[in-house]
Steps between C-alpha positions, in 0.01 A plus 500: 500500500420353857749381699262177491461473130892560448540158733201304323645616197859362615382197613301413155816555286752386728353235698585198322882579456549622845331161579704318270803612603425477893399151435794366351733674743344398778344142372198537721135587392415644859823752552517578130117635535686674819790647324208643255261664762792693640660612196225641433419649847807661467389632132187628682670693770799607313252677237835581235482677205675280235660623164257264281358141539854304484610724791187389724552155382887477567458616857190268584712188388809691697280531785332135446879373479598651863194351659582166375782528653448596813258189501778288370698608834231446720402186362905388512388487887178352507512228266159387311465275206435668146184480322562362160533807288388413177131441577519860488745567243386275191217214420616150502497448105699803443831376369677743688439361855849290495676815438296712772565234739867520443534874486316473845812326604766800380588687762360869564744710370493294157165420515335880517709631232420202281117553537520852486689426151313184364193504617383849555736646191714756683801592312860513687524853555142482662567227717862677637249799612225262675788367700756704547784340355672587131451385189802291514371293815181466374683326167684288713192389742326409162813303400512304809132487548458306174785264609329403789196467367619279182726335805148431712253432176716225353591306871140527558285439171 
């Protein structure tokens, strides 16, 4: 397969999570789409032979992750106001919008390991590999990550 049709073929089945995840981390349309383009820049360059599909997709997000947050430090010294997220994220009847809008409130670490696990389905173990912590922490971000986000929800809905 092309070197081309490997990225097109990338970018068609891992698009919208890399997205998903870039956009919630970094709570900006514009450096989210950012994030994206390089990630998969990188992927383009980088042209890795991966063990089977959930090996490709664990390094994109990985990859996506570390981008986000070396936009996260750059932003930290050139302030700019955030787009509002959930345009993006869910339609305005979807019952769910309260709860996006507080997880967009979680901070980082909690919030990336609770998308990766509630939204996009990855199990512990999984999630420990994407980023690079054990099983244990990942438990314990999950733990805390639903605190604050129960803490948020209910002081502000």
């Amino acid at each position: 397969m092309s070197v081309n049709k490997r990225l097109e073929n990338a970018i068609d089945k891992y698009g919208d999570i890399i997205f998903r995840i870039c956009l919630l981390t970094l709570k900006n349309h514009a450096d989210a789409e950012d994030a994206v383009q390089e990630t998969f820049i990188i992927y383009f360059r980088k042209s890795i032979d991966f063990e089977n599909s959930e090996h490709e997709k664990a390094w994109l997000i990985s990859v996506a992750m570390n981008k986000c947050r070396d936009i996260l430090r750059f932003n930290k010294r050139h302030r700019t106001e955030p787009e509002d997220v959930l345009l993006f994220l869910a339609d305005k009847s979807d019952k769910n919008t309260d709860i996006l809008e507080a997880l967009v409130e979680v901070p980082e670490k909690f919030r990336i390991v609770l998308t990766l696990h509630y939204i996009e389905g990855y199990k512990i173990n999984e999630i420990a590999q994407i980023i690079g912590k054990s099983p244990s922490a990942v438990k314990m971000r999950l733990s805390k990550g639903r605190e604050l986000l129960r803490e948020i929800y209910t002081r502000s809905y």
